[in-house]
Structure formats: structure tokens, C-alpha cells
N, C-alpha and C positions, 0 to 999 in steps of 0.2 A: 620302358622303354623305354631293355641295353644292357650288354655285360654286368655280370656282379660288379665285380674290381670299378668296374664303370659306374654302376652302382653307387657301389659305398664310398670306393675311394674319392670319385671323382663329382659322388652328391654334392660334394662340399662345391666343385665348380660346374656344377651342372647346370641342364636342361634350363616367331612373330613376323609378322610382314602382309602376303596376303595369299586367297586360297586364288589356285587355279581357275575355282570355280568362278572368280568374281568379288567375292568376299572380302573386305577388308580389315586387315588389324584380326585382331580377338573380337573383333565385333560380333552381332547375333547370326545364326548360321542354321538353317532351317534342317530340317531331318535328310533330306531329297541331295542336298548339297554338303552333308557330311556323309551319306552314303558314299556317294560321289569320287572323295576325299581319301575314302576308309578303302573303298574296292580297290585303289593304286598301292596299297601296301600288301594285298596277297600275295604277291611279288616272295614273300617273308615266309607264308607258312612254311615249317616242318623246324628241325636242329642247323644249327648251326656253331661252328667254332671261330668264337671270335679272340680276338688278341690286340693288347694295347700297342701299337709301334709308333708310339709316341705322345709325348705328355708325361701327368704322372701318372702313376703303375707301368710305364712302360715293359714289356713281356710278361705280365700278366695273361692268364691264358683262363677262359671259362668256354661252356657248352649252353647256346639259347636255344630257344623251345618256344616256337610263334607256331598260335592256332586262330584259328576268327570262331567266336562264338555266338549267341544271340541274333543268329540270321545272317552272324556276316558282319556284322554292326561293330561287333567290341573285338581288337586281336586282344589276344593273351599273351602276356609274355613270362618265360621264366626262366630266372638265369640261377646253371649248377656253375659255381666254380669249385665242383670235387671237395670229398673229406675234409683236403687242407683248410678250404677257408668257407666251410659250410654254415658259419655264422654272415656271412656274406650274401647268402642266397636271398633272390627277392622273387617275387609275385606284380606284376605292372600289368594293368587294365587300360586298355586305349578306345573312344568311342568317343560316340555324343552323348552328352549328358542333356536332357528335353528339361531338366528345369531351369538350367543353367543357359541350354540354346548358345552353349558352345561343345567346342571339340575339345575333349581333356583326356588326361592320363592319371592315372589313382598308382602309385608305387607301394608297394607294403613289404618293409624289412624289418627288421630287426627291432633297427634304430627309430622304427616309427613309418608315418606316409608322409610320402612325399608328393604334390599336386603341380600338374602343367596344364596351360592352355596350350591349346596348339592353333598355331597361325595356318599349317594344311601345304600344300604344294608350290613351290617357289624355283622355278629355276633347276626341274629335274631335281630338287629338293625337298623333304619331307620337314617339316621347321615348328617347333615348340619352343618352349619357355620356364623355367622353373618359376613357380609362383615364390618363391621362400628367398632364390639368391639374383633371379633373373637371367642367368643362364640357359644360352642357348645351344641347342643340341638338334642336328639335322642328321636325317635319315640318305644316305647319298649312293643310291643304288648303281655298277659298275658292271654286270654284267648277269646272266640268268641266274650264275652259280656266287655275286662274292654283292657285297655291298659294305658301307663305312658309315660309323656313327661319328661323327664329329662333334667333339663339344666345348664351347668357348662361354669363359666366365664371364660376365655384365662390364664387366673394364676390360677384355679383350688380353687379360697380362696370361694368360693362363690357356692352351687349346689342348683339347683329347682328341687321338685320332685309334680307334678300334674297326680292324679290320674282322670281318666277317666272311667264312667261305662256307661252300660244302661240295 
């Protein structure tokens, strides 16, 4: 959690602040207050078609697939971007990790996993972090049927904007 193309292409400048709930930073985050957190993104279950319109991959085009499993706890995500570029395909886990007593993302592709903390709700915003480049990537929900992944690299030289409908 995010487009393939989003994914791979833009792992390189991919995926902080504070939760809604109160919470600050990546700081520690009890189970009660990452539920909390996690219920605002149901928003997301089922398919969707998302598209880069800006950055790079621009028109880049894949198909996500958000489910909440383990209670509701963890979404699942997974991203086809079709035949053409099925070495692109990932697998991304979003939840509370209880040993960690933060809110992370586990990404599994290809290329490897990729790990976020997530900072949680900011301003009608959904806001993580790439552990690996620092990269931030928010969730920025626009109406029942469309939302945008945003993702801005740790020096800010670099933004993805992937549009999401269905």
C-alpha cells in the first residue's frame, strides 16, 4: 500500500506526523487506537482502477484489490497491472504489528519487502513512511467512488499522484 507501477516504479521514491487519535510521530500505539485508525480506511475495500497522472510512470494504468482481514485489523492489498508488466505485481499488508506497538505496512514483490510505519490520519489524510528511502505516501480519499495515493520522496524533488476510481 498502492498501484504496481506505484509499487516498483516509484518504490524507489516511495512511502509521519500524527494519528487522529492523539498519537504522535511513529510513536507507540496501543491495539484500541490502531483499530481506530485502520476502521477509516474501509472506505477502500473491493477493486479498483488506479492511474498514474503525474510523476513518474505517468499513465501507467493497474487494477487494486483492498480486503480487511483478521477482524478488520490488517487491509490487504493487491496490485495486477495485467500480463504486460505481471513481474510488477505485489502483495502489501497493512495493520498493527503488537510487537512493534506500531502501525506498519509489509510490501512483498518481486524485488523483495518493502516496510512502512505509518503516522495514521492527518488532515483527511492517511500518512506513512518508507523505512528504506523515507518517503512519504498518503492516502487522500475524494469521494465514495475515487481516492489518490500521493507519494513524495524524503527531499521533496520528486511527487507521485495515482488516481484511483471505481
Amino acid at each position: 500500500m498502492i498501484g504496481l507501477k506505484r509499487v516498483v516504479t516509484m518504490l524507489a521514491a516511495v512511502l509521519a506526523a500524527s494519528f487522529a487519535c492523539g498519537c504522535a510521530g511513529a510513536g507507540p500505539v496501543d491495539s484500541q487506537q490502531a483499530e481506530s485508525v485502520m476502521t477509516k480506511l474501509r472506505f477502500m475495500a473491493g477493486t479498483w482502477t488506479c492511474a498514474i497522472r503525474a510523476g513518474q510512470g505517468a499513465g501507467y494504468v493497474d487494477r487494486s484489490t483492498y480486503r480487511f482481514v483478521a477482524g478488520g485489523t490488517w487491509m490487504e492489498e493487491y496490485s495486477d497491472p495485467g500480463p504486460r508488466h505481471a513481474d510488477m505485481s505485489s502483495v502489501q499488508m497493512w495493520g498493527y504489528d503488537g510487537s512493534r506497538k506500531n502501525l506498519v505496512a509489509y510490501q512483498f514483490m518481486g524485488a523483495g519487502v518493502a516496510t512502512k510505519l505509518i503516522d495514521g490520519w492527518q488532515n483527511g489524510s492517511f500518512i506513512s513512511h518508507r523505512d528504506d528511502n523515507g518517503a512519504t505516501v498518503s492516502i487522500q480519499p475524494r469521494n465514495a467512488r475515487a481516492f489518490d495515493w500521493v507519494i513524495v520522496s524524503k527531499d521533496q524533488s520528486n511527487t507521485v499522484r495515482e488516481e484511483c476510481t471505481r
